[in-house]
N, C-alpha and C positions, 0 to 999 in steps of 0.2 A: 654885753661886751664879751661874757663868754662865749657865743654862739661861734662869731668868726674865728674865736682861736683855733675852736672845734673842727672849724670845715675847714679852715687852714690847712690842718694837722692832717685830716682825711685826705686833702689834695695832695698832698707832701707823700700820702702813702699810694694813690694813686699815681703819681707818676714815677714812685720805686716799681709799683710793678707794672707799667706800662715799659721802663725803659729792660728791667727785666723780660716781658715776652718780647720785645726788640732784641733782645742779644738770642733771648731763643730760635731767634728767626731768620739769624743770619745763615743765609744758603752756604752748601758745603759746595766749596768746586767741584766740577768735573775731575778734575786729579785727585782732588780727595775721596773721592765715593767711589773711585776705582781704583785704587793703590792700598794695598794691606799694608797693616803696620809693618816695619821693619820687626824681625824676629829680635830674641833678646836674649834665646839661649840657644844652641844646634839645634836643627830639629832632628828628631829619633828617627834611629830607623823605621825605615815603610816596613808595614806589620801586613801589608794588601788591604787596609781597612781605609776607605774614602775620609778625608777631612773633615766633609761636612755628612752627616748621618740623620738619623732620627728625631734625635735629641733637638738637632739646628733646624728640621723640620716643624718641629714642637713648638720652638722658639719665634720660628715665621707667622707661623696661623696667629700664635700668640700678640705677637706683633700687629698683625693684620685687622685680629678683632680690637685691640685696644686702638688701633687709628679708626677701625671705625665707629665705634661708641665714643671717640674722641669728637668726630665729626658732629654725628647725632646729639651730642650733650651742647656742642657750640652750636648748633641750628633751632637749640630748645632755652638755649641764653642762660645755660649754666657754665659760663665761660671757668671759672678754678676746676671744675669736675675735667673739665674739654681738657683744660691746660695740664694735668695732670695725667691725663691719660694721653697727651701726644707726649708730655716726655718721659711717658714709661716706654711709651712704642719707640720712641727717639733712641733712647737705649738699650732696646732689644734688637734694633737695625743697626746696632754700632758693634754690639756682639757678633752679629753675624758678618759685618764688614770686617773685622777684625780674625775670624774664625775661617770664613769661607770667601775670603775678599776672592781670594786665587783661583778659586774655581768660579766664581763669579767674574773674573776679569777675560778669562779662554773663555767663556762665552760671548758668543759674537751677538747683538741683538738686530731685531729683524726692521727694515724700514719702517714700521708700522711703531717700535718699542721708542726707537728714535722720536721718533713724530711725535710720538707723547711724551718723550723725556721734553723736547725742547717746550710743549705747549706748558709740561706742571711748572718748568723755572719760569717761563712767562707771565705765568698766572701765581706764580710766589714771588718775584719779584715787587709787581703790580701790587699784591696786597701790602709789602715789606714798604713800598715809596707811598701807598697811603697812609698807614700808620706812625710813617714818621709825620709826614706832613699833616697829618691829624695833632701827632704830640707837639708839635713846634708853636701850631698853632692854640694849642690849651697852655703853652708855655706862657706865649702871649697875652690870652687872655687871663693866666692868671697874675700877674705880673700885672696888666691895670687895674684889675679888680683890688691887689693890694694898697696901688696907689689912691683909690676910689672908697677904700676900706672906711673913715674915718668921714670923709665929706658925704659922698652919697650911700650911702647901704643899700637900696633899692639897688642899685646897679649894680653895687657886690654881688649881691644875693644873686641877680640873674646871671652874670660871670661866672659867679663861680658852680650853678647849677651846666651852665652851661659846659666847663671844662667838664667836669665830672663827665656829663655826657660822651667828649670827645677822647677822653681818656678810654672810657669803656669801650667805647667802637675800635678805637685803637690797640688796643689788648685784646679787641676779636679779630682783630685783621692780622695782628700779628700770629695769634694760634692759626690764625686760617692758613698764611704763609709757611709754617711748619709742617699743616697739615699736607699743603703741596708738594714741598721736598721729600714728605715721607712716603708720599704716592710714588715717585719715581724709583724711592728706594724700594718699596713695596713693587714695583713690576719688574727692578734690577733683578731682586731675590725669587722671583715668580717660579725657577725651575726647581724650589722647595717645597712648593704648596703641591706639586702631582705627585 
């Protein structure tokens, strides 16, 4: 009788972090990824030293490599290693929207940059409405399996392996969906990396 309390308990943590990388994976607008924060104190006088420098340079690559060992660790089904290393990149591309939104937004991008902003939210979208519908559907099945708990156990037991399963694909889809949005950020910020 202890067993099912156990996987219980497990699913209960499985779908905290499943709905956890769902909220990581909700897309930023178009308004949002191009609008810097409002300022919050005057800004200084221009010194002739550019806003965004070295340092924000630094901060890009930085960014760029952690999305891509991001990618590489979720293709290698080490999805916590993945997920952590999209939301270190996630807030290394939030520094720099914040930093260098403004010279980011006077740049115009070329039909080509377009073309592939629209295909990464296509393709983060698409991973964000599988992952729900992956988690909706392990809602479901655990939700009979608890009803099934007590009568059948054989059917628990494949229920509940089963949720499990669809939990995990769903917290890859969900990093995967992040990992989309942060591509587009990654080619917004592209004129930091030359």
């Amino acid at each position: 009788m202890s067993k099912p309390r156990y996987v219980t308990r497990i699913f209960t943590l499985f779908l905290l972090l499943g709905f956890t990388g769902a909220a990581l994976a909700q897309p930023q607008t178009p308004a949002q990824t191009q609008t810097p924060a409002p300022p919050q104190t005057p800004a200084p006088p221009q010194t002739g030293k550019p806003a965004c420098g070295p340092d924000h340079q630094i901060l890009y690559k930085r960014a760029v490599t952690l999305l891509d060992g991001a990618e590489k660790k979720l293709n290698a089904n080490y999805t916590a290693e993945a997920k952590s290393l999209a939301k270190e990149a996630k807030s290394l591309f939030a520094i720099l929207q914040k930093e260098c939104g403004e010279e980011q937004k006077q740049r115009t991008l070329t039909p080509k940059e377009e073309q592939q902003e629209a295909i990464n939210h296509k393709l983060a979208a698409a991973e964000e409405s599988q992952a729900e519908n992956l988690m909706k559907s392990a809602e479901e099945k655990f939700q009979k399996a608890q009803k099934l708990e007590t009568t059948q156990p054989e059917m628990y037991t494949t229920l509940m392996r089963q949720v499990k399963a669809e939990n995990e694909q769903a917290q890859k889809r969900s990093i995967k969906a992040i990992i989309y949005w942060m591509r587009t950020e990654q080619m917004l910020f592209s004129w930091l990396g030359r």
